[in-house]
BALOBA-1460 file (C-alpha; in Angstrom, 3 decimals):
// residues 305
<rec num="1" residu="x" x="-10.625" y="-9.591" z="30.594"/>
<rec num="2" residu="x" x="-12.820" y="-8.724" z="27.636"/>
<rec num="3" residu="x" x="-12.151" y="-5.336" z="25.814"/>
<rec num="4" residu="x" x="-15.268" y="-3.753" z="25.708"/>
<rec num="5" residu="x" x="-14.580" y="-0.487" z="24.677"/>
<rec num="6" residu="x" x="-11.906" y="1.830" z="22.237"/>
<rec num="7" residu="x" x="-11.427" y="5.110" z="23.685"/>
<rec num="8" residu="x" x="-10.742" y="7.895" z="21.471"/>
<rec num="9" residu="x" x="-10.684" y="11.713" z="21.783"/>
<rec num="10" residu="x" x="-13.923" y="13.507" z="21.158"/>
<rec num="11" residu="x" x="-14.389" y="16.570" z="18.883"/>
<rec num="12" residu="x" x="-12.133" y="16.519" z="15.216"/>
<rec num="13" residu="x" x="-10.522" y="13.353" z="14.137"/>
<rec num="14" residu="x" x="-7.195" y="12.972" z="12.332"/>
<rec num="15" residu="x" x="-6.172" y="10.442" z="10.492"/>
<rec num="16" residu="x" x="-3.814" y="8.239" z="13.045"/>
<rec num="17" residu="x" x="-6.470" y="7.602" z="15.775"/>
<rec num="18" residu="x" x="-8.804" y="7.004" z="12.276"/>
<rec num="19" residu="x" x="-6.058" y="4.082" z="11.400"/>
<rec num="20" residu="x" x="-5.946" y="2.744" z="15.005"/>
<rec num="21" residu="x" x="-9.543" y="2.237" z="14.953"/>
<rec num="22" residu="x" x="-9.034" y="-0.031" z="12.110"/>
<rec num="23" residu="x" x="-6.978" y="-1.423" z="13.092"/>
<rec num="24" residu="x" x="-8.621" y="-2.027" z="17.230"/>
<rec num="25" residu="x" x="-12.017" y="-2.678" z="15.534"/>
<rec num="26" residu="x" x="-10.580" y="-5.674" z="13.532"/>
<rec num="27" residu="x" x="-9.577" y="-7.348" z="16.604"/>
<rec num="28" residu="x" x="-12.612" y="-6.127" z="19.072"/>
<rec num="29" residu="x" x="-15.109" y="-6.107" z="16.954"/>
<rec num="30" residu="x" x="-17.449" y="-6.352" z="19.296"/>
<rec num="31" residu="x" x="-16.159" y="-3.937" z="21.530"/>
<rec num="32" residu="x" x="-17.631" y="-0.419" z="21.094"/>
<rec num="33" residu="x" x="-15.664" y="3.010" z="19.838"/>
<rec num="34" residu="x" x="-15.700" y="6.115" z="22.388"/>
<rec num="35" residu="x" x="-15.055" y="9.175" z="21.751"/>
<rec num="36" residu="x" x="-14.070" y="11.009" z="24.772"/>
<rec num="37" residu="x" x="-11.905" y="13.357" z="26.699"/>
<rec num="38" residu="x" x="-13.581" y="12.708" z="30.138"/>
<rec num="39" residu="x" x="-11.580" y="11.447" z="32.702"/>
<rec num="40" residu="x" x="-13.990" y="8.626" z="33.835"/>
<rec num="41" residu="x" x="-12.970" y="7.207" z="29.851"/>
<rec num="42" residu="x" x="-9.882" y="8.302" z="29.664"/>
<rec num="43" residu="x" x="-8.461" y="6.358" z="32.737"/>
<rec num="44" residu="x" x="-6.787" y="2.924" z="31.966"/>
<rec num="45" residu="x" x="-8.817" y="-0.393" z="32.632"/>
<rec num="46" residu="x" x="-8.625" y="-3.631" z="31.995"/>
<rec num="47" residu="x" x="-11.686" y="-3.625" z="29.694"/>
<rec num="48" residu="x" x="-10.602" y="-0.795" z="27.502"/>
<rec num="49" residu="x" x="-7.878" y="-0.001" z="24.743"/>
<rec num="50" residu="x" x="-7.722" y="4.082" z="25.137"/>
<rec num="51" residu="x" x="-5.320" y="5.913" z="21.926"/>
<rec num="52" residu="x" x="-4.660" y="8.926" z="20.779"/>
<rec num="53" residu="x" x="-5.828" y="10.429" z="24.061"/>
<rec num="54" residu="x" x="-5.261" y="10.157" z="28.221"/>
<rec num="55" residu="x" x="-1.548" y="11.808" z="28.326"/>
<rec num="56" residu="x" x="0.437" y="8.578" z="28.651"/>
<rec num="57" residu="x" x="1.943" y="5.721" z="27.111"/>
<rec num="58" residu="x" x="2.004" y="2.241" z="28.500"/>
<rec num="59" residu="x" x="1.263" y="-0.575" z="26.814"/>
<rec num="60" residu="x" x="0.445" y="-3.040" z="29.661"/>
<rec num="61" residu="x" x="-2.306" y="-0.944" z="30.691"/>
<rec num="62" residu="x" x="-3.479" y="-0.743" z="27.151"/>
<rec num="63" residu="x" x="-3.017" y="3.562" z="27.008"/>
<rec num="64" residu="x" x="-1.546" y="4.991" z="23.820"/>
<rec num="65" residu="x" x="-1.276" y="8.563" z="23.805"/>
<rec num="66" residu="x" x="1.803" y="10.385" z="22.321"/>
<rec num="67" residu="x" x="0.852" y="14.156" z="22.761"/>
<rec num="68" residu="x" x="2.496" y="14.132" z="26.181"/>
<rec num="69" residu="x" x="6.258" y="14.979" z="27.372"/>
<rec num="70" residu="x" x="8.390" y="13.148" z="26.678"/>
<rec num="71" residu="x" x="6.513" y="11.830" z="24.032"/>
<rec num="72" residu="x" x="7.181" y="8.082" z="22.963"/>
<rec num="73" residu="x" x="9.969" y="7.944" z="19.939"/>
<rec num="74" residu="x" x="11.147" y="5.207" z="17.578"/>
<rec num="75" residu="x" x="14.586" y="3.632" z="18.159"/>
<rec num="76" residu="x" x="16.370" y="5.736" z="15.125"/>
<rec num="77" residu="x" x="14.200" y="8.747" z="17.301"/>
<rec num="78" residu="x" x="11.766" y="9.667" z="15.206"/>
<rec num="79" residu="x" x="7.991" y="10.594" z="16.593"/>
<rec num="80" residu="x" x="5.419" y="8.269" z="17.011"/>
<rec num="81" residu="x" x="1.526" y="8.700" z="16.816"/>
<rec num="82" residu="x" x="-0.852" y="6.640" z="17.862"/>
<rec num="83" residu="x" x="-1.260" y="4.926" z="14.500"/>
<rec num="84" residu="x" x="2.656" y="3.744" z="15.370"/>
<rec num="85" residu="x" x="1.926" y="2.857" z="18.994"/>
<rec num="86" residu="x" x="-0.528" y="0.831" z="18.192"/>
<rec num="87" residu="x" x="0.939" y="-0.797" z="14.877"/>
<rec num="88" residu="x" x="3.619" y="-1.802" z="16.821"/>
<rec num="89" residu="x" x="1.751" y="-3.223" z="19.643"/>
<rec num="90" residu="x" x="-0.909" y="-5.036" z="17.918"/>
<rec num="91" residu="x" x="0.147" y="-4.537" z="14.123"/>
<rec num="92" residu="x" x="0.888" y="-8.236" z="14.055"/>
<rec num="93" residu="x" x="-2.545" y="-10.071" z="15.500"/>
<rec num="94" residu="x" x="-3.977" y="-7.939" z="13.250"/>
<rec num="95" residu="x" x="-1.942" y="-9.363" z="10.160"/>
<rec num="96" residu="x" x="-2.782" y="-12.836" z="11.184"/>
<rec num="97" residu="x" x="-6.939" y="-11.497" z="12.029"/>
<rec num="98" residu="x" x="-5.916" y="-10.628" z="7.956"/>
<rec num="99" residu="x" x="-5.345" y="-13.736" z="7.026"/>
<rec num="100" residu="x" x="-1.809" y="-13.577" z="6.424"/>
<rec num="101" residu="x" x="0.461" y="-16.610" z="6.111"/>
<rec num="102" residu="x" x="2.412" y="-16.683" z="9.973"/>
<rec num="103" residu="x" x="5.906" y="-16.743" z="7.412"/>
<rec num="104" residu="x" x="5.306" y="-13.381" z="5.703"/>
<rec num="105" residu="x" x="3.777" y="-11.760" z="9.067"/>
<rec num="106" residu="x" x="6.775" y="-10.098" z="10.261"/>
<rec num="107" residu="x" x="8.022" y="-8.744" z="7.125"/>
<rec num="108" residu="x" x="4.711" y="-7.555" z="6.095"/>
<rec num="109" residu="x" x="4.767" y="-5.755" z="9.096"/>
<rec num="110" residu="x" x="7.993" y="-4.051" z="8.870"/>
<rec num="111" residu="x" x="7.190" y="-3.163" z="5.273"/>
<rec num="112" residu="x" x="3.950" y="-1.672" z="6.111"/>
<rec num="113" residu="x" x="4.693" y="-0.062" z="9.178"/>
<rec num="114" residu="x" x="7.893" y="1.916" z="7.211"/>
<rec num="115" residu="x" x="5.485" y="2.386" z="3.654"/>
<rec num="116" residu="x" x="2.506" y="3.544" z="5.371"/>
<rec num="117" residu="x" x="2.543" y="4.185" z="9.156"/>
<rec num="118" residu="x" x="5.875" y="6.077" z="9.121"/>
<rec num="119" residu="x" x="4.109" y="8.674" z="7.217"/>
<rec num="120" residu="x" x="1.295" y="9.096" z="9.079"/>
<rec num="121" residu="x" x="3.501" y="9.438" z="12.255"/>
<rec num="122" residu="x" x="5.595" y="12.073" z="11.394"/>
<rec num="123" residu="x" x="2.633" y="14.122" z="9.541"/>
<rec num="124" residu="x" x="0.909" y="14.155" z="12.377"/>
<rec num="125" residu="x" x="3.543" y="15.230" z="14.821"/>
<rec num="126" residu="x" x="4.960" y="18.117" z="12.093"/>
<rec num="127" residu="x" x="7.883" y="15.949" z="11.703"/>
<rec num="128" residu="x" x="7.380" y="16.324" z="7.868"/>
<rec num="129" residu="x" x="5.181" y="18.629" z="6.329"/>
<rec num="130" residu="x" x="2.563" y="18.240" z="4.085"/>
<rec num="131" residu="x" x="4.143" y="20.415" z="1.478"/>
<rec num="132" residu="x" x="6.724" y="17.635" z="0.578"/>
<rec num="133" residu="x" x="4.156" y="16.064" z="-1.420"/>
<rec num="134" residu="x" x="3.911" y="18.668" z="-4.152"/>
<rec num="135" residu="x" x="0.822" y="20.032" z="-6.117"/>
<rec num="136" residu="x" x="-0.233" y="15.839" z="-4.578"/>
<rec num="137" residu="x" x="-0.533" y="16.724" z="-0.598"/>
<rec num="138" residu="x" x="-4.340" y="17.549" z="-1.066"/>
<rec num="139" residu="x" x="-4.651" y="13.875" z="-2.104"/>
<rec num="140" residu="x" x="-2.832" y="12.161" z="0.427"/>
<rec num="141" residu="x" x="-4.347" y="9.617" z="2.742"/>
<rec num="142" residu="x" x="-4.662" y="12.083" z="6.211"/>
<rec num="143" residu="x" x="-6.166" y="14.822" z="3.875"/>
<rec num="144" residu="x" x="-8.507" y="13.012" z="1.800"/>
<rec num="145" residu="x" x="-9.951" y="11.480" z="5.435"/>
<rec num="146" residu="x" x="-9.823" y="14.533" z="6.884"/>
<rec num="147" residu="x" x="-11.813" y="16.321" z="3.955"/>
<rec num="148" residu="x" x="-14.862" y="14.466" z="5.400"/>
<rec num="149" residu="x" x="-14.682" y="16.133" z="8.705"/>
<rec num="150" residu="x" x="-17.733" y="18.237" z="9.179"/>
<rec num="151" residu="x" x="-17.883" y="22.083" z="7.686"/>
<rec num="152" residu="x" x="-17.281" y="24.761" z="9.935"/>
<rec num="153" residu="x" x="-21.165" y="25.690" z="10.098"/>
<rec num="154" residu="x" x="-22.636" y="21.843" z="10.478"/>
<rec num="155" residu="x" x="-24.327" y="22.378" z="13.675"/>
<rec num="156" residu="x" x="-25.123" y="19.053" z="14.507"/>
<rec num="157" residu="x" x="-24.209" y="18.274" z="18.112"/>
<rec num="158" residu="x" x="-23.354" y="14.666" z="16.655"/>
<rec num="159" residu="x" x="-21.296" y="16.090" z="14.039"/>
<rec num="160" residu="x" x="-17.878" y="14.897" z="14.737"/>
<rec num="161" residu="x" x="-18.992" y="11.721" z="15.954"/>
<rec num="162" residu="x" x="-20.782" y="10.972" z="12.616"/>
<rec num="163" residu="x" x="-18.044" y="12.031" z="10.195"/>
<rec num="164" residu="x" x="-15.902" y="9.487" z="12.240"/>
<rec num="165" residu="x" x="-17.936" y="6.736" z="11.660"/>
<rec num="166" residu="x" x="-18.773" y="8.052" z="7.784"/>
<rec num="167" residu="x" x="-14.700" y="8.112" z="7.688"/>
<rec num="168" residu="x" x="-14.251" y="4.359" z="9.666"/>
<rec num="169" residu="x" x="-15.008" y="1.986" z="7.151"/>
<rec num="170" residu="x" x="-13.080" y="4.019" z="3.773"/>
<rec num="171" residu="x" x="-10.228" y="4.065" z="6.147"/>
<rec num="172" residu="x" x="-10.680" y="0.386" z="6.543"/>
<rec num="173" residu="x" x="-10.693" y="0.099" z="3.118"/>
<rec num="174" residu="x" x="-7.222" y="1.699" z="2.364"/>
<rec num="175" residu="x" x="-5.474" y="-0.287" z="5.015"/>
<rec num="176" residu="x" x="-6.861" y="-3.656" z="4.313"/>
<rec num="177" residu="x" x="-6.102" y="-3.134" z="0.719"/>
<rec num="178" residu="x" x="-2.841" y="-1.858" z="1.157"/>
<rec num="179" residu="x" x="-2.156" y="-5.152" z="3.528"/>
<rec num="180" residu="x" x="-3.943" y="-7.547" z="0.751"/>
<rec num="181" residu="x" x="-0.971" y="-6.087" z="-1.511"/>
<rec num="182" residu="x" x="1.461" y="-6.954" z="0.212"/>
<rec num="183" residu="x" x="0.721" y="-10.144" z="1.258"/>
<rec num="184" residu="x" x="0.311" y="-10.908" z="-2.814"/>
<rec num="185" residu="x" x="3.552" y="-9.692" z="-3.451"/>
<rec num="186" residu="x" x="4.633" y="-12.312" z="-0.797"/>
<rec num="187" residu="x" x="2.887" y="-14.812" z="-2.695"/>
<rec num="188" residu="x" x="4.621" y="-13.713" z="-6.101"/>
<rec num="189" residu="x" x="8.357" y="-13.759" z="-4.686"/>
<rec num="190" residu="x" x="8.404" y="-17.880" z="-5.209"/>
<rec num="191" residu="x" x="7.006" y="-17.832" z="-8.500"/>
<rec num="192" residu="x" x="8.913" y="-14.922" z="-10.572"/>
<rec num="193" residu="x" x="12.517" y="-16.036" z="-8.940"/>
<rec num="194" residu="x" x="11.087" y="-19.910" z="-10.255"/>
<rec num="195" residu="x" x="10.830" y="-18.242" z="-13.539"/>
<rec num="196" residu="x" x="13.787" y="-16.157" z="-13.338"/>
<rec num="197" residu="x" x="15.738" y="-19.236" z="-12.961"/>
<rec num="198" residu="x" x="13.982" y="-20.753" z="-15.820"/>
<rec num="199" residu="x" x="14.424" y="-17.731" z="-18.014"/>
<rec num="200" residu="x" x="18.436" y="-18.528" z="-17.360"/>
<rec num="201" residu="x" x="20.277" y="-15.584" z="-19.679"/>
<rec num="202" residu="x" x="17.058" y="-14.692" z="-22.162"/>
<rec num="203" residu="x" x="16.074" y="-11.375" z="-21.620"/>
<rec num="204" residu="x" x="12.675" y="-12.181" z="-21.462"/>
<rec num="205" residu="x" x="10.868" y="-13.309" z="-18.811"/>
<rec num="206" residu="x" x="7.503" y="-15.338" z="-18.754"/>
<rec num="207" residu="x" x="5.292" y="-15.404" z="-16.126"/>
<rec num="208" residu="x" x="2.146" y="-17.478" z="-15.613"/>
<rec num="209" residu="x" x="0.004" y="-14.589" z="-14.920"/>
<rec num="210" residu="x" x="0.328" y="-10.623" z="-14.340"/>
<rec num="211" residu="x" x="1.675" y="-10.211" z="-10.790"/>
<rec num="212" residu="x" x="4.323" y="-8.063" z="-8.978"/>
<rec num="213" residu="x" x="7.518" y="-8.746" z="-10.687"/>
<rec num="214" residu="x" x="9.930" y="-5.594" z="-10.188"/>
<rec num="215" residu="x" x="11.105" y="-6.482" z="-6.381"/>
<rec num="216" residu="x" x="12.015" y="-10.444" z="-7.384"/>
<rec num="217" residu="x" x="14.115" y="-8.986" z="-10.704"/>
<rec num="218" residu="x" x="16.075" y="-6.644" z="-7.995"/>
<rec num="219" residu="x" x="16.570" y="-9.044" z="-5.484"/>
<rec num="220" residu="x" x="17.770" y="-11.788" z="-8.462"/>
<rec num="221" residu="x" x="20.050" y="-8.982" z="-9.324"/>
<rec num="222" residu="x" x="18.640" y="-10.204" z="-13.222"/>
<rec num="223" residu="x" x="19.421" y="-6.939" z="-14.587"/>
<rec num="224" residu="x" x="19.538" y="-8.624" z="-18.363"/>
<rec num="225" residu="x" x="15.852" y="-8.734" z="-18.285"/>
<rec num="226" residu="x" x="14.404" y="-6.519" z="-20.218"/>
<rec num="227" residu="x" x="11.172" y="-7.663" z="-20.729"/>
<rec num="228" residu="x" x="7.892" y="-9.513" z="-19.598"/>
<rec num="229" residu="x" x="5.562" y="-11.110" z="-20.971"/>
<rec num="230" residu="x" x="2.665" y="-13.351" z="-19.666"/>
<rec num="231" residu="x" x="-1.270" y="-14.061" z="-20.252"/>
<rec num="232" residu="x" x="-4.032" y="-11.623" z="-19.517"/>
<rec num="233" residu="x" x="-7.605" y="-12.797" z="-20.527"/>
<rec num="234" residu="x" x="-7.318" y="-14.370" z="-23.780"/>
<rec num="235" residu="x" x="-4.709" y="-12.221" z="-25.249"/>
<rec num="236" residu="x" x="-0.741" y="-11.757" z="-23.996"/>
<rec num="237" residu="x" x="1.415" y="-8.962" z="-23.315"/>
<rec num="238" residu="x" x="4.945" y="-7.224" z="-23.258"/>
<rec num="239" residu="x" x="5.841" y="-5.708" z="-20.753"/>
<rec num="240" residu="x" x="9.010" y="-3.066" z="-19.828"/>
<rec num="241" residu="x" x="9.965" y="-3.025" z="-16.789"/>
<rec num="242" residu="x" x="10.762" y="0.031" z="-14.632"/>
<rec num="243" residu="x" x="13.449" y="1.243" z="-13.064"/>
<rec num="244" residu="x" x="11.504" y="1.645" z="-9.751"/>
<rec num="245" residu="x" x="8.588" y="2.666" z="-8.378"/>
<rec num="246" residu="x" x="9.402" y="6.201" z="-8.404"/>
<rec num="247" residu="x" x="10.128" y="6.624" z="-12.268"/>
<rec num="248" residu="x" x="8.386" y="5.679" z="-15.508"/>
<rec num="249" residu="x" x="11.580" y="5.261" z="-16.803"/>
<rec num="250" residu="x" x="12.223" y="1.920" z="-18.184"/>
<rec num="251" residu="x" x="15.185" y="-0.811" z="-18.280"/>
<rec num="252" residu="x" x="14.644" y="-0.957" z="-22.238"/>
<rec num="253" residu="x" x="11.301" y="0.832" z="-24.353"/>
<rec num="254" residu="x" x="9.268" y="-0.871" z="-27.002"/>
<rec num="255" residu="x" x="10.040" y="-0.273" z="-30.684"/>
<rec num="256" residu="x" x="9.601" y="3.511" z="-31.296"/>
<rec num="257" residu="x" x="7.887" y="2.611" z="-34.389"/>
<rec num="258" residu="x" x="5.481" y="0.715" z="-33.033"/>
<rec num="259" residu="x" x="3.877" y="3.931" z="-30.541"/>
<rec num="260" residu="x" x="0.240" y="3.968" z="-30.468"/>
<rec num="261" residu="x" x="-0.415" y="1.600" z="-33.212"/>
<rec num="262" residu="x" x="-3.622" y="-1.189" z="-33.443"/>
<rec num="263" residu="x" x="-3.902" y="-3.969" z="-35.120"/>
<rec num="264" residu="x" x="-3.208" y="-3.735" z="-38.881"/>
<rec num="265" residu="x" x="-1.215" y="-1.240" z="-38.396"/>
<rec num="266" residu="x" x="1.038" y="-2.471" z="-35.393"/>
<rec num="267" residu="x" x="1.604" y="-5.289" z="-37.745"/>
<rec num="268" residu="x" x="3.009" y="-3.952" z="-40.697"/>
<rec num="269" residu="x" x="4.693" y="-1.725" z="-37.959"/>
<rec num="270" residu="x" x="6.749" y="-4.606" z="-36.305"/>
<rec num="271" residu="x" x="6.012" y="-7.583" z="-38.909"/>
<rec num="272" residu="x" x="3.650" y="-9.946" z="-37.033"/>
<rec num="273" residu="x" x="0.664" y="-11.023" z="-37.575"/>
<rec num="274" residu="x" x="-1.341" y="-10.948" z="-34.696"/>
<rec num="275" residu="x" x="0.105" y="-8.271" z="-33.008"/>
<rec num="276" residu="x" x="-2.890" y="-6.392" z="-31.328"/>
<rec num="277" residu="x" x="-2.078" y="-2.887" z="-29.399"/>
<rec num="278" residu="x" x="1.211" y="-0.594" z="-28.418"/>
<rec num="279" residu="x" x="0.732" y="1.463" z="-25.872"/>
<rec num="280" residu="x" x="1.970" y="5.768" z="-26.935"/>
<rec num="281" residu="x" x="4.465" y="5.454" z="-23.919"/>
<rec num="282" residu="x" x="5.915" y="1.907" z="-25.081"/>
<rec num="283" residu="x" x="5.389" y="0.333" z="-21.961"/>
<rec num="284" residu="x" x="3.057" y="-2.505" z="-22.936"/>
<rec num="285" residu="x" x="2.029" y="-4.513" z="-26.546"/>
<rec num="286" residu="x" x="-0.842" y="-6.635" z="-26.350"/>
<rec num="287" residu="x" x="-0.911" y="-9.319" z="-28.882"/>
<rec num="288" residu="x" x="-3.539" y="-12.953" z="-29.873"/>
<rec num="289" residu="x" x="-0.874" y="-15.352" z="-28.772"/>
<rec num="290" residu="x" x="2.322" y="-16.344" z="-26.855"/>
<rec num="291" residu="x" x="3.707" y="-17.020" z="-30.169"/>
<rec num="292" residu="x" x="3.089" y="-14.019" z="-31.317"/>
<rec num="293" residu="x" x="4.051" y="-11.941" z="-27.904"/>
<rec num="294" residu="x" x="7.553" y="-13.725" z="-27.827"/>
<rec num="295" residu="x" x="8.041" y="-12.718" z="-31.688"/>
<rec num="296" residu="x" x="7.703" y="-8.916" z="-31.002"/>
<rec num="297" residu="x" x="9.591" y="-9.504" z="-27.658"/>
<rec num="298" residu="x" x="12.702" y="-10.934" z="-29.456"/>
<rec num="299" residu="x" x="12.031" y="-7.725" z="-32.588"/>
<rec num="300" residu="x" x="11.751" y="-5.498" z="-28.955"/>
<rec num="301" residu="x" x="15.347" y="-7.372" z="-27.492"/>
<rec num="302" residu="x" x="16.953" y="-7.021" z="-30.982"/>
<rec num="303" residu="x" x="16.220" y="-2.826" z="-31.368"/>
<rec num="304" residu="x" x="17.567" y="-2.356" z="-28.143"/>
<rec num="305" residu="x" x="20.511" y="-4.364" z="-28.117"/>
């Protein structure tokens, strides 16, 4: 039968029912979003994909609450919300609604839901709290979307209902954008571990573009790279790499005496012509060529070795 409506709760939204209708409305998009707590709504049919509300779990009649006892848990035991549930139930057709290649779905998956649903799970269950981001929590994801709930004195009987919808589509936005990310670093795996191969023992690595390189150098175990360097517009660049995600900390640091230096400058600094831009941190050099770029790349190998 046809899904014709997603049931929600009424009143305040949080972010994981937010997510689910993302998620729902990418598949059903021409079924309509509810917001209810009556029971007439909140009863399972075949029509209607109810979350986040109705006091029960069970996926083959498309219900996906997890406020009730015992509430539904994750193999390794850890809480679920309805973000989770219904990741895990339609997470997948949703990937391929996404346009992502059938070979990367189920890793894509996995890393998403463990990146970015995990989170959202145990936040909203008090499984973690929101303290563990630091001085950051006010700009996480669940409380940047639910800053645009309404204020305590917006009298509006359509209030709630119309900050969901206002919060719906910049939801949408995060999610697809976080998917579109990984689905290019997917597409980058093949060509860095082609050029990784290429590269051999240099310490340098050339790519053909800018692209997600970090994962592919860990998974090569190439730890004698140092540096990248590939085009960007009509210039070229060196690049460190870092240590992870985590850190700015690098594998090796451009030339200290090259630190914020342009143009003239940054080439009587380092001794080549051409040599455009150093970043103050000594992350990234910009230079006119790839002749030029692999000259300061071999000065950048020689200062650290």
């Amino acid at each position: 039968m046809t899904i014709t409506h997603l049931v929600t709760h009424s009143g305040g939204f949080h972010a994981d029912e937010l997510l689910s209708s993302v998620v729902l409305t990418r598949l059903y998009p021409q079924a309509k979003i509810l917001r209810s707590r009556d029971l007439q709504w909140v009863t399972p049919a075949a029509d209607k994909i109810i979350y986040d509300v109705g006091g029960a779990y069970d996926s083959a009649a498309q219900i996906f609450d997890h406020h009730q006892r015992p509430s539904p848990l994750r193999e390794d035991g850890q809480p679920f919300s309805s973000f989770g549930l219904i990741w895990a139930h339609y997470g997948r057709a949703y990937l391929a609604a996404m346009d992502v290649p059938a070979a990367d779905i189920e890793a894509i998956h996995a890393k998403f839901d463990t990146k970015f649903v995990l989170p959202i799970d145990l936040l909203d269950n008090g499984a973690i709290e929101p303290s563990v981001a630091g001085p950051l929590s006010i700009l996480t994801l669940p409380a940047l979307l639910g800053s645009l709930k309404p204020v305590f004195d917006d009298t509006s009987p359509t209030a709630d209902d119309d900050a969901f919808f206002t919060a719906l589509p910049i939801a949408r936005s995060f999610v697809e954008a976080q998917i579109r990310n990984l689905a290019a670093k997917a597409r980058a795996q093949s060509i860095v571990i082609e050029a990784i191969t290429k590269a051999g023992t240099s310490p340098i690595l050339e790519l053909p573009t800018g692209m997600p390189y970090r994962a592919p150098l860990d998974q090569a175990e190439a730890g004698h790279i140092l540096f990248v360097i590939y085009p960007r517009g009509n210039d070229w660049t060196l690049n460190g790499i870092k240590l992870s995600h985590d850190t700015f900390e690098q594998r090796a640091d451009l030339p200290a005496a090259w630190a914020g230096l342009t143009d003239a400058a940054l080439e009587d600094a380092c001794g080549v012509k051409g040599a455009k831009f150093c970043h103050n941190a000594r992350f990234i050099a910009v230079a006119s060529t790839r002749e030029v770029i692999l000259k300061m790349a071999e000065i950048a190998v020689q200062e650290v070795q």
